[in-house]
FIRO-431776 format. One record per atom (N, C-alpha, C, O): y negated, x negated, z. Coordinates in steps of 0.05 Angstrom, whole numbers, plus 32768, in hexadecimal, padded with zeros to 4 digits. Each point is the difference from the previous one (the first is absolute). Layout:
residues N
YXZ;...
end
This chain:
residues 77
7FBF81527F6F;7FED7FF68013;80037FE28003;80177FF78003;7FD37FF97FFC;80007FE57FFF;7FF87FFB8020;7FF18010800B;80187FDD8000;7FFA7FED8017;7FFD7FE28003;80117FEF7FFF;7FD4800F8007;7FFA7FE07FFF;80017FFD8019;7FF6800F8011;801B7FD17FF5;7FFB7FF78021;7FFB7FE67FFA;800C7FF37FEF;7FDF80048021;7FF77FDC8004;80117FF88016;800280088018;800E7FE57FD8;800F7FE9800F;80027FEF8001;80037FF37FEB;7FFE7FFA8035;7FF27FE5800A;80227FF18004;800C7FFF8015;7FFC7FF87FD3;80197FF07FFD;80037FE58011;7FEE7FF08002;802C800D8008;7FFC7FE38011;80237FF87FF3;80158007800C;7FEA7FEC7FDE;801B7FF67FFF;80127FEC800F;7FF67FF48013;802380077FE8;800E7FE7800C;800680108024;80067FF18012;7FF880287FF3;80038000801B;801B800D8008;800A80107FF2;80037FE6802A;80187FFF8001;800880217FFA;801080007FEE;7FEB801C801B;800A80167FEE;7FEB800B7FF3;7FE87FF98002;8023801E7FEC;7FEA800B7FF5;7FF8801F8009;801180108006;7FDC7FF27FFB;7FED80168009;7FF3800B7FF2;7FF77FF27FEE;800180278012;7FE480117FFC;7FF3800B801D;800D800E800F;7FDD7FEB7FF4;7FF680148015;7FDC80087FFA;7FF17FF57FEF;800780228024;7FE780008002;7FF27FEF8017;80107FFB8012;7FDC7FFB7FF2;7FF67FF68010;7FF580158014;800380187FFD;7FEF7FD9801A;7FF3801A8011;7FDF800A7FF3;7FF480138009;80047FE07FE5;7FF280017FF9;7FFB800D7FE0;7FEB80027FF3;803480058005;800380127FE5;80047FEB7FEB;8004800A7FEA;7FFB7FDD8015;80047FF47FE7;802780017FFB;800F80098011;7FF87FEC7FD6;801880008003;80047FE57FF8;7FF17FF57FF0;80257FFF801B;80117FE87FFB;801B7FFF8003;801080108009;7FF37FD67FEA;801B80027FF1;80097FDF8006;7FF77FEF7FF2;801B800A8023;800B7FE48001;801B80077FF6;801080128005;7FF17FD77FE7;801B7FFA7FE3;800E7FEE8007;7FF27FEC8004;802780118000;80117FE88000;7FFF7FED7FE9;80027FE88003;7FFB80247FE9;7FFD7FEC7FE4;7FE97FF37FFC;7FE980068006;801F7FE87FEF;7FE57FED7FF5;7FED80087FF5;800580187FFE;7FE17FE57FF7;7FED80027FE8;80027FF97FE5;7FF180037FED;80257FF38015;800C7FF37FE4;801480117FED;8015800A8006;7FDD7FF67FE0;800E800D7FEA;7FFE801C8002;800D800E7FF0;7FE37FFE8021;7FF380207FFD;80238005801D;800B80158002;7FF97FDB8008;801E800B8011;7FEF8015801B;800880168009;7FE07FD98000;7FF380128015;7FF780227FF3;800380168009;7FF47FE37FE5;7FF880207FEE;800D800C7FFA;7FF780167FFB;80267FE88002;8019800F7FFA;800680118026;80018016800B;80017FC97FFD;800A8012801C;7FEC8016800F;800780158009;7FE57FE27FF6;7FE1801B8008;800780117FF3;80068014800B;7FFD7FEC7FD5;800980217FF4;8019800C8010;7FFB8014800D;80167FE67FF2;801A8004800A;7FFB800D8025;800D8011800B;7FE17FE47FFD;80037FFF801F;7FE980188000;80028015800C;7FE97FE47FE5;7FF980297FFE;800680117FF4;7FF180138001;80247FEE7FF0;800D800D7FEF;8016800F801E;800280198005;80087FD48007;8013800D800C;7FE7800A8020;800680128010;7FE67FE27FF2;7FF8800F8019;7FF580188000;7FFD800C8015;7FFC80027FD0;7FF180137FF1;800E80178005;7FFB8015800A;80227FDC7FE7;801380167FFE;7FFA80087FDE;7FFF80187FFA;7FFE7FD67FF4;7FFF7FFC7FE8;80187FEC7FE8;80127FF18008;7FE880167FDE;800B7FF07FF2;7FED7FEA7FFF;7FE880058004;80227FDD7FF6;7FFA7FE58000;7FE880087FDF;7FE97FFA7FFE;802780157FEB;7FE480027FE1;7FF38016800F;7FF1800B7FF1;800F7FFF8027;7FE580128000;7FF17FE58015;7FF180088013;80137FE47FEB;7FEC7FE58010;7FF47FEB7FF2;800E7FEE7FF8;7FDA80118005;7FF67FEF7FF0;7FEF7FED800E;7FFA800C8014;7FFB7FDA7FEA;7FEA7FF28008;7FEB80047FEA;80037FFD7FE8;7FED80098021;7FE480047FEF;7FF17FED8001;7FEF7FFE7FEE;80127FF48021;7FEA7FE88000;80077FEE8018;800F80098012;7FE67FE07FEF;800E7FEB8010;80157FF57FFC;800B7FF88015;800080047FD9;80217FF77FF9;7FFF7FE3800B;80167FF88008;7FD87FFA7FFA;80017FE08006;7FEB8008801A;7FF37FED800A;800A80247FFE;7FEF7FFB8020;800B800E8011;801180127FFE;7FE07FDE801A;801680148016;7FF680178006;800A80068016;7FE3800D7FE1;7FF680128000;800280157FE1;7FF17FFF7FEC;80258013801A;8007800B7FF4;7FF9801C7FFD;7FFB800B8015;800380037FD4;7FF7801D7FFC;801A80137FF0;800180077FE8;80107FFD8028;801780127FF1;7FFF801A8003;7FF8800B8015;801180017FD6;7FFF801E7FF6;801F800B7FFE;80137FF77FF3;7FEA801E801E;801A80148000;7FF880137FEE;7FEB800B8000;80297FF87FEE;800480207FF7;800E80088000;80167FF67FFE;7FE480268007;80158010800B;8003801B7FE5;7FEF80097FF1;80307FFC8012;800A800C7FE1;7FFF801C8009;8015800D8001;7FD57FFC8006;7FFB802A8009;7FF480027FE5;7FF780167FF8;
end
């Protein structure tokens, strides 16, 4: 089973987070930079562990350079 979530990335912020909004979108404030794919590593990693997933079942699908991201869980059933 595949899962796509749109996420409204805000890097450089003092911890890092996942949450939903009250309004159902999801975001994601990163301690790391935008630089050298380091913010895109830490977003995989930080829904990887909020999921309750492995980090290769987390991919970015689109958005790699925007802050509006489309990542896909898969899950190994």
């Amino acid at each position: 089973m595949n899962t796509l979530l749109q996420i409204r990335v805000k890097p450089g912020a003092r911890v890092s987070r996942l949450f939903q909004t009250e309004d159902g979108q999801w975001q994601a404030q990163l301690k790391s930079p935008p630089v050298d794919g380091k913010a895109n590593e830490e977003l995989i990693a930080l829904v990887a562990r909020q999921m309750g997933c492995r980090r290769a079942n987390v991919s970015i699908k689109s958005g790699t350079t925007s802050r509006m991201k489309l990542v896909q869980i898969v899950s190994a059933d």
